[in-house]
N, C-alpha and C positions, 0 to 999 in steps of 0.2 A: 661771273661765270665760275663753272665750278668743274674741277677735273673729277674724275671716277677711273676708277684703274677696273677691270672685267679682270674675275677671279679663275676663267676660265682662258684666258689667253692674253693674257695681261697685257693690253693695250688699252692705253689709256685715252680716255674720250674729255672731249669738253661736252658742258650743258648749261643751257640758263637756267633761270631761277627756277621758271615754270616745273621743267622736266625734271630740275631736282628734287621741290617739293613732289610730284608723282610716287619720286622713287624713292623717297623719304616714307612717304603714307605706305606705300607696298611693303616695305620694309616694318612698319610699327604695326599694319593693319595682320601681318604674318606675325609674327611675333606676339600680339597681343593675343590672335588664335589660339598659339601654339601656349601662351600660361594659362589663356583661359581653358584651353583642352586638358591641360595639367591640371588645373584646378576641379574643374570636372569628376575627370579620373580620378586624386586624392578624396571629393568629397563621396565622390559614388564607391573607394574603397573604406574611407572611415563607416559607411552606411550599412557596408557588411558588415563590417565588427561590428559594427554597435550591433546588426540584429542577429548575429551567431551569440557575442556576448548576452544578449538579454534572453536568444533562448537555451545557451546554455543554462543560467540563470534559474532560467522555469522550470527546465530539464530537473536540474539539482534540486529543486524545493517541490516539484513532484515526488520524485523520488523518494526523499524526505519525508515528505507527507502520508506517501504508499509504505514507506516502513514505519511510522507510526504507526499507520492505521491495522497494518498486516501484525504488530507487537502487540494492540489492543485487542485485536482480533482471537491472537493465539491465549493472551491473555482471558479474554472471557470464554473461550472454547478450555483453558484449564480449568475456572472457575463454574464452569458448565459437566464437566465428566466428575470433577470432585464432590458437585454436587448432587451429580447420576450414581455415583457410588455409595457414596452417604444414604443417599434415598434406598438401594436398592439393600446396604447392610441395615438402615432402619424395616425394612421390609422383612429382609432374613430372620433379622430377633426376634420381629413382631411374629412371626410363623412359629419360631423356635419357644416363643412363650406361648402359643396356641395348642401347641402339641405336648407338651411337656403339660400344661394344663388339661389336657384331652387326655392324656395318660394316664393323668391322678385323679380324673373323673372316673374314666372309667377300670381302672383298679377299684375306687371305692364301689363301683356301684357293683363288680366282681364279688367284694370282699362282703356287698350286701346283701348279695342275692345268697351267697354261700351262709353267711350268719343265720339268713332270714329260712334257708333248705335245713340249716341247721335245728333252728328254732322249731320249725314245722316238724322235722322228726324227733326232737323228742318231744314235743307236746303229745305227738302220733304214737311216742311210745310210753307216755304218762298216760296216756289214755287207755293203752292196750293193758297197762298195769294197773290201772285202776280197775278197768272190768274184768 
C-alpha cells in the first residue's frame, strides 16, 4: 500500500496498488498533455517565423527586383530622350542646311534674273544704237 498526502488539506490517505497506478496514469496522462500542448505551441510558434521570415525574404528580393527594374527603366527612358534630342538637333541642322541652301539658291537665281534684265537692256540699247 501506498500513502499519498492531498495537497489540498494534507491528509494523508492509504491506497493499494490498483488506485495508485490510476493516480499515476492521471498524473503522466496530464502531464504528457501539458508538453505535448507545449510542443504544439513551440512548433505552431517556430511556423510563424519561419513564414514571416520567408516572406520577409520575398518582401526584400521584390523590392530588389522593383529597384532594378525601376533603375533600368530610368535608364533606358534616359537613353530614349538623349536620343529624342539627338534626333530632333539632327532635324534642326538638316532644316538649317535646307534654308541656308534655299538662300543661296535663290540669291543666285536673283543675281540671275538681274544679270539676265541686265543683258536684255543693253542688248535693247545696242540695238537702239545700232539703228
Amino acid at each position: 500500500m501506498h500513502e499519498i498526502i492531498c495537497p489540498h488539506c494534507k491528509k494523508a490517505f492509504k491506497i493499494d496498488e490498483a488506485g495508485y497506478a490510476d493516480i499515476l496514469k492521471q498524473v503522466r496522462d496530464s502531464e504528457f498533455e501539458q508538453q505535448l500542448h507545449d510542443r504544439l505551441e513551440l512548433a505552431e510558434q517556430e511556423k510563424r517565423n519561419a513564414v514571416e521570415l520567408a516572406t520577409t525574404k520575398v518582401t526584400r528580393e521584390l523590392e530588389k527586383a522593383f529597384a532594378d527594374k525601376d533603375a533600368e527603366f530610368r535608364e533606358l527612358k534616359a537613353k530614349f530622350d538623349a536620343s529624342e534630342v539627338a534626333q530632333k538637333l539632327a532635324v534642326t541642322e538638316a532644316v538649317n542646311d535646307l534654308n541656308r541652301e534655299r538662300d543661296t539658291l535663290a540669291r543666285d537665281l536673283k543675281q540671275a534674273k538681274h544679270d539676265m534684265h541686265t543683258a536684255s537692256q543693253l542688248a535693247d540699247a545696242k540695238l537702239l544704237s545700232e539703228l
